[in-house]
C-alpha positions in Angstrom: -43.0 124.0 -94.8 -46.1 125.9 -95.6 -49.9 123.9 -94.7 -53.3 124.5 -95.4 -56.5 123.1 -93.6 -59.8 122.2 -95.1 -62.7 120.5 -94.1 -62.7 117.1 -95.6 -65.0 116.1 -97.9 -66.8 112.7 -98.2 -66.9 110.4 -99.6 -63.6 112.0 -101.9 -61.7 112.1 -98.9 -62.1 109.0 -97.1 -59.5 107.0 -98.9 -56.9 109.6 -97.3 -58.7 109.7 -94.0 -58.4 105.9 -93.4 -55.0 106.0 -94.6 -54.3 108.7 -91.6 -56.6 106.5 -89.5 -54.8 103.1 -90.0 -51.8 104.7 -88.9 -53.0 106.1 -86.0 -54.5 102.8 -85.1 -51.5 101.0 -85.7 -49.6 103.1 -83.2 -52.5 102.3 -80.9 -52.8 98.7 -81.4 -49.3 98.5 -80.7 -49.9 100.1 -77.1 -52.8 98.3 -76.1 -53.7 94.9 -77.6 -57.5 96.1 -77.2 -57.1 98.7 -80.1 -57.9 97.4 -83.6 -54.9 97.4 -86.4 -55.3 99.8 -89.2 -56.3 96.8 -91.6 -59.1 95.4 -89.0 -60.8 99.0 -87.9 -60.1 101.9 -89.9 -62.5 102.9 -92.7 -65.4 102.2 -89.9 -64.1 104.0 -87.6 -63.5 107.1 -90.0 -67.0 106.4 -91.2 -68.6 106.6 -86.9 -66.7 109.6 -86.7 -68.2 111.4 -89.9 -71.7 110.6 -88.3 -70.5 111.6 -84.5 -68.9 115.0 -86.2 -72.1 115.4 -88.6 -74.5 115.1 -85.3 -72.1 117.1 -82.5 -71.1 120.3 -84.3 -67.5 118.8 -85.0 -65.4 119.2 -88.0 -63.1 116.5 -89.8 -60.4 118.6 -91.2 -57.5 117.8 -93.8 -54.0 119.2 -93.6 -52.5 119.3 -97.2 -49.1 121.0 -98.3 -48.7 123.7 -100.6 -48.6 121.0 -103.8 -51.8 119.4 -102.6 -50.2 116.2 -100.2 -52.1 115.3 -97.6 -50.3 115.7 -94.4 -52.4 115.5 -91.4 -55.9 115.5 -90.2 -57.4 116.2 -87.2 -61.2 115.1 -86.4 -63.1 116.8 -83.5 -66.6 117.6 -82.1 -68.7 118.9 -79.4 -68.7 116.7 -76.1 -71.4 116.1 -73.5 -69.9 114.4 -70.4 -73.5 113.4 -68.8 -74.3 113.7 -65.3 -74.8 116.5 -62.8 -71.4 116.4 -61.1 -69.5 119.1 -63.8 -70.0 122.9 -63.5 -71.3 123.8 -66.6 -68.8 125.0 -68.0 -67.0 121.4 -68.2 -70.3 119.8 -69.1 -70.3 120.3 -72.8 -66.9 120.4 -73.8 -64.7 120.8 -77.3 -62.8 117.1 -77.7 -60.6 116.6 -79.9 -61.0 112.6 -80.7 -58.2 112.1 -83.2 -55.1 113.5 -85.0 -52.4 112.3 -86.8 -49.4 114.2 -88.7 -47.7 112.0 -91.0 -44.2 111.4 -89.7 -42.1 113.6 -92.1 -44.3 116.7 -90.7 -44.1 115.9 -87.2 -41.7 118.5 -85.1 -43.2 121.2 -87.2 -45.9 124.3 -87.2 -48.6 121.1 -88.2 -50.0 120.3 -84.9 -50.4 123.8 -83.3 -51.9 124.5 -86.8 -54.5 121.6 -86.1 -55.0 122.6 -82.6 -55.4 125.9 -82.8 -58.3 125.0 -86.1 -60.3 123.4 -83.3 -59.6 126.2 -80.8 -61.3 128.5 -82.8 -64.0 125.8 -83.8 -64.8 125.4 -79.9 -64.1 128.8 -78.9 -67.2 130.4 -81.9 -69.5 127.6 -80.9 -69.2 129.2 -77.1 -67.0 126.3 -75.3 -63.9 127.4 -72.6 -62.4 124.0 -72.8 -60.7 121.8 -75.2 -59.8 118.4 -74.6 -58.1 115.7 -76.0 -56.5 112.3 -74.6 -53.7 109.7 -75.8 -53.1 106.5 -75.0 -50.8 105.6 -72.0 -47.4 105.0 -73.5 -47.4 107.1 -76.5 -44.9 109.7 -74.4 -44.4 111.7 -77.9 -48.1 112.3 -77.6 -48.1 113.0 -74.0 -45.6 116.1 -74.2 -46.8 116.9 -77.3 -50.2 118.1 -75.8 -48.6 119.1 -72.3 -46.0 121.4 -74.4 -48.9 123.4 -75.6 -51.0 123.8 -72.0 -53.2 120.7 -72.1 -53.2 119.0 -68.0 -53.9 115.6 -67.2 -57.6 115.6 -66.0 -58.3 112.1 -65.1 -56.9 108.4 -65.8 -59.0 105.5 -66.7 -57.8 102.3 -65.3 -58.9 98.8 -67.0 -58.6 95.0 -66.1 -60.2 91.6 -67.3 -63.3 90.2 -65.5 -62.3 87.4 -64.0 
């Protein structure tokens, strides 16, 4: 199958963009108890990202099919990790903050199409490195991402306060 990528537009584009959201946070939610549902989080959290994208050089960008279905998005920006204790060239990074495919497109040319959309985003705005995370347990995520060169770079660990 045959995709094309645009940058979405808002507000014409949010219903589709928290559609894509609420399943991604679905999957999530059902990984980590933490993670809002789809129903409790989505349009809000489409709505941060615009403004985080908007202010960090990112792009929110739309996957459609050759008739016009949306397929997939994939929402990025520039990332400042803080501190002093990154070479520079680690310090301001390209991160890729969320992606979905819906599941009839998944296995296909989609997600190297996505990926490689904010590549080139990163790579014209000067950045030598992408990055983009999953949440422990989503495997088909994991090798995914490993599959096309991405490492593991560090693991966050959580517990309650007691």
């Amino acid at each position: 199958m045959t995709f094309t990528l645009r940058d979405a537009a808002l507000p014409q584009d949010l219903p589709v963009l928290t559609r894509f959201m609420a399943g991604l946070c679905d999957v999530e939610h059902a990984l980590h108890p933490g993670r809002r549902t789809g129903a409790d989080g989505a349009e809000a959290h489409v709505r941060y990202l615009a403004r985080e994208v908007a202010a960090n050089r990112g792009r929110m960008i739309l996957a459609e099919t050759l008739e016009g279905t949306a397929a997939g998005m994939m929402i990025c920006a520039v990332e400042d990790m803080g501190g002093h204790y990154l070479y520079p060239d680690h310090q301001v990074v390209g991160y890729v903050y969320d992606l979905w495919i819906e599941p009839v497109h998944r296995g296909g040319p989609l997600l190297d199409m996505l990926l490689d959309c904010a590549e080139a985003h990163f790579r014209d705005l000067g950045m030598t490195v992408m990055m983009i995370s999953y949440l422990v347990g989503n495997d088909r995520a994991a090798a995914a991402y490993e599959k096309r060169g991405f490492r593991p770079n560090e693991v966050m660990l959580e517990r309650r306060v007691r």
